[in-house]
N, CA, C and O of each residue as an XYZ file, in Angstrom:
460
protein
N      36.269     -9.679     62.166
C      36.365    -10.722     63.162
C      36.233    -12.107     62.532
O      36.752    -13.085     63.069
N      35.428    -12.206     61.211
C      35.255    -13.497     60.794
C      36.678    -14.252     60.161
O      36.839    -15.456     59.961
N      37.729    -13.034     59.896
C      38.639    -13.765     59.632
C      39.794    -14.531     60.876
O      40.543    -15.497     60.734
N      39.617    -13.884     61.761
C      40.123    -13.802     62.559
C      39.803    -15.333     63.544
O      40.579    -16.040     64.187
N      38.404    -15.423     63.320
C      37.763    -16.708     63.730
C      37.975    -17.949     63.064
O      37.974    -18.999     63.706
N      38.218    -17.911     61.420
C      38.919    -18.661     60.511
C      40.207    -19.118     60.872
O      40.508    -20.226     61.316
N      41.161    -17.849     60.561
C      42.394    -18.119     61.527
C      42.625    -19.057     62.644
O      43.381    -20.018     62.499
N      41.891    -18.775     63.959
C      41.883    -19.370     65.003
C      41.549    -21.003     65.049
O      41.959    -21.952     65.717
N      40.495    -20.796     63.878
C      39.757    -22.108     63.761
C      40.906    -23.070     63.389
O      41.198    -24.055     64.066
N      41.528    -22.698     62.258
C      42.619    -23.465     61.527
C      43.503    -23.957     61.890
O      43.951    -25.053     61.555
N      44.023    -22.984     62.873
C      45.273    -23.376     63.984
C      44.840    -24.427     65.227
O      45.728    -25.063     65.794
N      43.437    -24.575     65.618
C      42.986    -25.212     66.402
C      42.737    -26.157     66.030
O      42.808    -26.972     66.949
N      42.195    -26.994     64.315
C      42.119    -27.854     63.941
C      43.666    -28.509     63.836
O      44.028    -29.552     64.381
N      44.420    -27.694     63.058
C      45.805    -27.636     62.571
C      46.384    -28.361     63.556
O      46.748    -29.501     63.267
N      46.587    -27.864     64.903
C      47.367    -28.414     66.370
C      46.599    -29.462     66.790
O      47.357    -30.204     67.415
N      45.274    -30.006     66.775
C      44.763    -31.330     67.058
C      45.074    -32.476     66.107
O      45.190    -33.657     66.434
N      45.203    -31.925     64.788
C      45.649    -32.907     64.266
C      47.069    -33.691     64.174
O      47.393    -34.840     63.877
N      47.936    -32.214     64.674
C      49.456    -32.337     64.777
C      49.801    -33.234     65.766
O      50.881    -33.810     65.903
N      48.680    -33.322     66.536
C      48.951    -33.875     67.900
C      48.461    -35.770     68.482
O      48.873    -36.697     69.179
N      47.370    -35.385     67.612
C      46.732    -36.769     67.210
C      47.949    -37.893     66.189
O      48.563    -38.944     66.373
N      47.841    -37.249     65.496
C      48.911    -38.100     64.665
C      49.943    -37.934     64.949
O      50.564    -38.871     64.448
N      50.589    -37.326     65.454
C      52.322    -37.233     66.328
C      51.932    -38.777     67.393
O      52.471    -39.879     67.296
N      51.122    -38.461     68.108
C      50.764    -39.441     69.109
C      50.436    -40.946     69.010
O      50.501    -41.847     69.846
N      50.038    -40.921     67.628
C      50.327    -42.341     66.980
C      51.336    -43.096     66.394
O      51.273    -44.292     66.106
N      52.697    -41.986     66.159
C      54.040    -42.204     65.843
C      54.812    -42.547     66.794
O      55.490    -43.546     67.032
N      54.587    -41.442     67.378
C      55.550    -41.320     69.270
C      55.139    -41.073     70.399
O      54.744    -39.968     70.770
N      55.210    -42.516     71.356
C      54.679    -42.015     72.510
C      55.777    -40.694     73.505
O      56.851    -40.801     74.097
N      54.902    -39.625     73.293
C      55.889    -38.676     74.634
C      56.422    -38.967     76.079
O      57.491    -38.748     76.648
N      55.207    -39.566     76.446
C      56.053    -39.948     77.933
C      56.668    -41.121     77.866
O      56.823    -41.596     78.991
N      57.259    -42.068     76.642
C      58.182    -42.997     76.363
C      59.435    -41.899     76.278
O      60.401    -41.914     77.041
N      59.251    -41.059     75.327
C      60.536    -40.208     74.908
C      61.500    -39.594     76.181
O      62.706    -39.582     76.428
N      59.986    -38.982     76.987
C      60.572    -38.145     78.127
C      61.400    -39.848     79.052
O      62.595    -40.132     78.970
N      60.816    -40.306     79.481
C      61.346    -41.226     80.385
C      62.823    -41.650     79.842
O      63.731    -41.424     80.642
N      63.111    -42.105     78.872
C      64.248    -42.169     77.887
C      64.953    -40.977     77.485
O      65.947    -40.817     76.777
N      64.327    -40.314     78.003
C      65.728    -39.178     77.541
C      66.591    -38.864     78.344
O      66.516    -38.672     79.557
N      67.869    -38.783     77.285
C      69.083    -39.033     77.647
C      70.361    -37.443     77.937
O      71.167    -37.136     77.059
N      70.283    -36.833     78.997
C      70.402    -35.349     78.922
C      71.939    -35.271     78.189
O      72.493    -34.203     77.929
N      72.412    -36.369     77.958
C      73.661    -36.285     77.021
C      73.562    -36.027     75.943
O      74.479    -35.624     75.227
N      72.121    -36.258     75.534
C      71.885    -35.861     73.546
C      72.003    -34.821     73.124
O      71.736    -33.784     73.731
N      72.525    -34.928     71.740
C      73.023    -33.135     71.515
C      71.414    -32.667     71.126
O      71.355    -31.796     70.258
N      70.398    -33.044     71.553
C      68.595    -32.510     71.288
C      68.598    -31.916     72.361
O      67.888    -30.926     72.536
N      69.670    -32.569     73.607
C      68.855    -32.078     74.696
C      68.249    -30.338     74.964
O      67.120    -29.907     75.197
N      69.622    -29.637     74.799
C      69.419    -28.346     74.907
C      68.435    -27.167     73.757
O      68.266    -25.958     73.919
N      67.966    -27.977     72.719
C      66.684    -27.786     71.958
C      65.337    -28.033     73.078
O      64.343    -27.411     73.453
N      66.024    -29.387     73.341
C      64.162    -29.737     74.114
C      64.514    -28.543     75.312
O      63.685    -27.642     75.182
N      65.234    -28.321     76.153
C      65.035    -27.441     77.049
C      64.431    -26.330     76.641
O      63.337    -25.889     76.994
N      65.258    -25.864     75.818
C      64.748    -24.597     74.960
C      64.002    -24.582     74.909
O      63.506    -23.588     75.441
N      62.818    -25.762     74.134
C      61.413    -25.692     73.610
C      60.564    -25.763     74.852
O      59.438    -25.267     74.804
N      61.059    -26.416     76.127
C      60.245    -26.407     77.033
C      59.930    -24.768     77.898
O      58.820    -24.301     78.154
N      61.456    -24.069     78.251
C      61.008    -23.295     78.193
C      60.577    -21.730     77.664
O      60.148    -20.690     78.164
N      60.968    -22.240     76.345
C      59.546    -20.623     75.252
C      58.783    -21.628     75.416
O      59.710    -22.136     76.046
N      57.734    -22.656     75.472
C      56.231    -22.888     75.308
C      55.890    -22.649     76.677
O      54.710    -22.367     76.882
N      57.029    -22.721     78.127
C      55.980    -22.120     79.631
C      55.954    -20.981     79.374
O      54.843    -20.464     79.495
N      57.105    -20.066     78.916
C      57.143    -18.521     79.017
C      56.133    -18.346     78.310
O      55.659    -17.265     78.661
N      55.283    -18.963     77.194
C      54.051    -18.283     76.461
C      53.180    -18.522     77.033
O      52.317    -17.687     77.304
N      53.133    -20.201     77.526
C      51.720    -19.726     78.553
C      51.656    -18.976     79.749
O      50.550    -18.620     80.155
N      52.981    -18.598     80.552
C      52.764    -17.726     81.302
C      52.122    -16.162     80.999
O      51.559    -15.482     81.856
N      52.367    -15.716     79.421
C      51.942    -14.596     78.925
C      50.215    -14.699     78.839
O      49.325    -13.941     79.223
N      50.212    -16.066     78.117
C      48.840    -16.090     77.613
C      47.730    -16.219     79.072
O      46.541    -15.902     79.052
N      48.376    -16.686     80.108
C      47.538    -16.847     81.136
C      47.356    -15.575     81.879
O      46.400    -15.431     82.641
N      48.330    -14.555     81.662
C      48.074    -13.262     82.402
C      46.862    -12.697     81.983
O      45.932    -12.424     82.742
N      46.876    -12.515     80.701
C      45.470    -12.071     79.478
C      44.638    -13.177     79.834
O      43.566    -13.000     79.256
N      44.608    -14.252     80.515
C      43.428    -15.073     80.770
C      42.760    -14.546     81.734
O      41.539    -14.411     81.652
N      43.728    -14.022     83.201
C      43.267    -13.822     84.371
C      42.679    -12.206     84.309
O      41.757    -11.621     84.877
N      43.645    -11.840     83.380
C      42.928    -10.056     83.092
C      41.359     -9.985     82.443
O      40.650     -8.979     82.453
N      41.039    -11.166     81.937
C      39.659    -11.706     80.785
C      38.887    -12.131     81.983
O      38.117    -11.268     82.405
N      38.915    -13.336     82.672
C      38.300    -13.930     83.407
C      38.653    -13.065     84.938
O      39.607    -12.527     85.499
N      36.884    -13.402     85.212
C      36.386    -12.693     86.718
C      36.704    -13.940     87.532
O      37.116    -13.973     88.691
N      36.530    -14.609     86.999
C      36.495    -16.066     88.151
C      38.025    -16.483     88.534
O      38.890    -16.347     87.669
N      38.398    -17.035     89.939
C      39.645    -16.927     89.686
C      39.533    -18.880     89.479
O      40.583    -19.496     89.299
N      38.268    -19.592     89.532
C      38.051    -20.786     88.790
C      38.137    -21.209     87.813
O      38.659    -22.289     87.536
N      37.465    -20.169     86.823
C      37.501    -20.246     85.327
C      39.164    -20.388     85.040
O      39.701    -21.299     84.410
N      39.876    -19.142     85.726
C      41.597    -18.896     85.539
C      42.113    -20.253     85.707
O      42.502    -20.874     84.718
N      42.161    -20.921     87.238
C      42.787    -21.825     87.339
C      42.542    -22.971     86.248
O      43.600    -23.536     85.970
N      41.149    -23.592     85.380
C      40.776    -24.397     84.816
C      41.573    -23.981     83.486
O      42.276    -24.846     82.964
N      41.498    -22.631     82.876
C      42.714    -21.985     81.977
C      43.255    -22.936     81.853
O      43.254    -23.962     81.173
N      43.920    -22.306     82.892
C      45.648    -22.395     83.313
C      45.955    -23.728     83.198
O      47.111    -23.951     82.840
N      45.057    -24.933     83.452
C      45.501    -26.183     83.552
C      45.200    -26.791     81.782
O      45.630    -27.930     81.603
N      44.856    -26.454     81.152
C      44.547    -26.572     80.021
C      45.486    -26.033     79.109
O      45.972    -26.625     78.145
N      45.728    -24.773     79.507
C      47.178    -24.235     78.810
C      48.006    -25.115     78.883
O      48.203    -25.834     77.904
N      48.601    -25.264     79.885
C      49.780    -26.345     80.400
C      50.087    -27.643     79.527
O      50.976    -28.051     78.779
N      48.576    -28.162     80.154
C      48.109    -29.477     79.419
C      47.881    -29.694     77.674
O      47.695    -30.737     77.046
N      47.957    -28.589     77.303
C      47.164    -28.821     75.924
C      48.072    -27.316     74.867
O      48.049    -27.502     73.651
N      48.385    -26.729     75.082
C      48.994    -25.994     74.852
C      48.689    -24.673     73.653
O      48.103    -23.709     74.147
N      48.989    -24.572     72.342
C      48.165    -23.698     71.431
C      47.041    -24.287     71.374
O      46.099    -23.501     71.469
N      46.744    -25.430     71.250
C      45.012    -26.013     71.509
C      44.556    -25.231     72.307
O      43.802    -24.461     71.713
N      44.618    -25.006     73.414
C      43.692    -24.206     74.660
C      43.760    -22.893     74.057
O      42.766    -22.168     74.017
N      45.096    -22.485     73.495
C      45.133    -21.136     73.394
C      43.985    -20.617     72.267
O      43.045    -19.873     72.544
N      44.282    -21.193     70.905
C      43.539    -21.300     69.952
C      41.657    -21.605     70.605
O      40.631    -21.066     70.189
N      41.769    -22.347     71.398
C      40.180    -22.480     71.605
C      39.551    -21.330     72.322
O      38.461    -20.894     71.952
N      40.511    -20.583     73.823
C      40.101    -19.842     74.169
C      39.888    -18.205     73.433
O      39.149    -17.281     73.774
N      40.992    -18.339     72.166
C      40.578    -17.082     71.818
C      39.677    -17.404     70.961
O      39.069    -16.439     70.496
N      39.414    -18.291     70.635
C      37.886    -18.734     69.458
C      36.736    -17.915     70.096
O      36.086    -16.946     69.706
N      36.725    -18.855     71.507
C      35.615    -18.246     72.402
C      35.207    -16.902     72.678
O      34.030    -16.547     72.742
N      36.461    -15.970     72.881
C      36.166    -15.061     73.254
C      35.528    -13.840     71.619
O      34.716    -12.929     71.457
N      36.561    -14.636     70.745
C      35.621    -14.177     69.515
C      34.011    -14.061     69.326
O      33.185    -13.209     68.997
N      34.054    -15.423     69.729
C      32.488    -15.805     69.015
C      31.301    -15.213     70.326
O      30.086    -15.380     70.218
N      31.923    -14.561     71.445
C      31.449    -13.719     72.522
C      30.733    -12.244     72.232
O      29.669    -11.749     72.606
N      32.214    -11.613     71.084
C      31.965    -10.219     70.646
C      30.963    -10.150     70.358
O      30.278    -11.038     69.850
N      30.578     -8.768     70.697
C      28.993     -8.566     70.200
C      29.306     -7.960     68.921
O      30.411     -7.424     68.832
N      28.389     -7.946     67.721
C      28.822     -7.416     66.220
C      29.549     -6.207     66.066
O      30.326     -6.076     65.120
N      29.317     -5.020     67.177
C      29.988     -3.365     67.100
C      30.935     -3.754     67.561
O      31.783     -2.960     67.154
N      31.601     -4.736     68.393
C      32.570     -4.630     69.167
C      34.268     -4.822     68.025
O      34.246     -5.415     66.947
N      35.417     -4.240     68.558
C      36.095     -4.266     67.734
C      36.995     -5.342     68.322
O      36.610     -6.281     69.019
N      38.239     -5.082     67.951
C      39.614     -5.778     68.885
C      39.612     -5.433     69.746
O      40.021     -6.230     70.590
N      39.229     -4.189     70.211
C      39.447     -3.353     71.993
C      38.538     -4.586     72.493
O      39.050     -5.119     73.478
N      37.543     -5.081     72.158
C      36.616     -6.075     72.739
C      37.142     -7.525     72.890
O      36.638     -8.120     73.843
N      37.971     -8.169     72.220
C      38.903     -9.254     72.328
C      39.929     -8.696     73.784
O      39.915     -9.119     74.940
N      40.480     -7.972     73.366
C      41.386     -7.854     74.523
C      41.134     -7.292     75.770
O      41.833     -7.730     76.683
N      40.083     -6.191     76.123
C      39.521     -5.739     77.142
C      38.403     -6.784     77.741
O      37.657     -7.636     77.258
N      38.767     -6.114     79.429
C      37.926     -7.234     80.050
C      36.622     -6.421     80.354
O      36.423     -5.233     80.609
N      35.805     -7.521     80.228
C      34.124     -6.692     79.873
C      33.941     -6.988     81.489
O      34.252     -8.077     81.972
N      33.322     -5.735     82.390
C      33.215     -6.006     83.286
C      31.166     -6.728     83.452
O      30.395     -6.214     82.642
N      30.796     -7.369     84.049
C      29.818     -8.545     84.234
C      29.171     -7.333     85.709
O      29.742     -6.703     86.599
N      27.730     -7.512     85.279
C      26.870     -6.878     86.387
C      26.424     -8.104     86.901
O      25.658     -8.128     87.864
């Protein structure tokens, strides 16, 4: 699991920084407002827009299958959206650093039921 937490970690640093400094180059909601659906990008950016909903729609199913709360889900869900492998990367950090030491991968992906 410790590598696994490394991993996660990296990609979570990795995408804040991608994002931080992208954001000091280019403002996005300048780009979006200006964009021009005649550009030959356009049908990339569609593309990219939607594989990154279709993943958070995946990743949020495994959120709502994880989480009892359907609060916790919705707060997810808005974070996914909003923030994107960041949320993803953070939430599976969390659920790492949750496992109890015996627990394996069945324990990452199974939902622990709460007395």
């Amino acid at each position: 699991m410790g590598t696994l937490k490394i991993i996660f970690g990296l990609v979570l640093v990795g995408m804040v920084y991608t994002v931080i400094s992208t954001s000091y180059q280019s403002n996005l909601f300048e780009l979006i407002r200006t964009w021009d659906s005649t550009n030959v990008m356009a049908p990339w950016f569609s593309a990219t827009l939607w594989d990154f909903y279709a993943n958070v729609l995946l990743i949020f199913v495994w959120v709502v299958y994880k989480e009892q709360s359907a609060v916790r889900s919705a707060i997810w869900l808005v974070l996914l959206v909003c923030l994107g492998s960041i949320a993803t990367a953070a939430y599976v950090l969390l659920q790492l650093f949750r496992l109890k030491p015996q627990e394996g991968l069945e324990g990452l992906f199974v939902r622990k039921e709460r007395a």
